[in-house]
C-alpha positions in Angstrom: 123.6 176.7 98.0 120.3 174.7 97.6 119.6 172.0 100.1 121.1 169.1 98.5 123.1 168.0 101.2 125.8 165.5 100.9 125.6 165.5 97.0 125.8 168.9 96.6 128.4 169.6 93.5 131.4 172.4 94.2 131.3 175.3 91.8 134.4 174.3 90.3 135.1 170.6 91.0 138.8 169.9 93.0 141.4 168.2 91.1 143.9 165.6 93.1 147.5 165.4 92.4 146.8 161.5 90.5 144.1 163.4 88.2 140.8 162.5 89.6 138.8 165.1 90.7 136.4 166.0 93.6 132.7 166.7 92.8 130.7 166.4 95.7 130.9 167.3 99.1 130.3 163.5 99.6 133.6 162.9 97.4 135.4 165.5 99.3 134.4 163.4 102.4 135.0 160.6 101.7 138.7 161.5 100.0 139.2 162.9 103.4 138.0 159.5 105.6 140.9 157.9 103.4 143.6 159.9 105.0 145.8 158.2 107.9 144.1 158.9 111.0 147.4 161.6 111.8 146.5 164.0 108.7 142.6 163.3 109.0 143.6 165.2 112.2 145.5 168.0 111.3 144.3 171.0 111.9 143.3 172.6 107.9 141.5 168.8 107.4 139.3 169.4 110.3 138.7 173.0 109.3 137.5 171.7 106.2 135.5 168.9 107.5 133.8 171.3 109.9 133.1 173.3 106.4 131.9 170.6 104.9 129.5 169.3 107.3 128.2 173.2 107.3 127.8 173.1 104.1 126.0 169.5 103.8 123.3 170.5 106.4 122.9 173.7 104.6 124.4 175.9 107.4 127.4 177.3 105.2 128.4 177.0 102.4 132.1 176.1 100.9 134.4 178.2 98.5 137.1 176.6 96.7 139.9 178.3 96.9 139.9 181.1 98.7 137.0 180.8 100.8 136.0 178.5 103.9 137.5 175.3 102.8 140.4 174.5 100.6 140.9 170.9 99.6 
């Protein structure tokens, strides 16, 4: 993954149940920071915002699906 940070673009972007979809690690942030504070804190959503920060400051990198993070 090239150092783009933040606004780095998923392979395959994550479609939502209400049809919008998830492009950027920035939309995948902020989609989670607009969960209730008791799901922001489950345990999968801060696997995946561990992933995602990874992946933002080009440490890691994220795999929809079936990899580090699924959203």
């Amino acid at each position: 993954m090239a150092a783009e940070g933040w606004s780095c673009r998923f392979d395959d972007p994550i479609p939502l149940p209400d049809g919008r979809q998830l492009v950027t690690l920035q939309d995948a942030a902020n989609y989670i920071m607009k969960l209730q504070k008791p799901e922001q804190n489950l345990e999968q959503w801060q696997t995946a915002i561990g992933c995602l920060i990874g992946a933002a400051e080009d440490r890691d990198f994220v795999m929809h699906a079936s990899g580090c993070c699924v959203l």
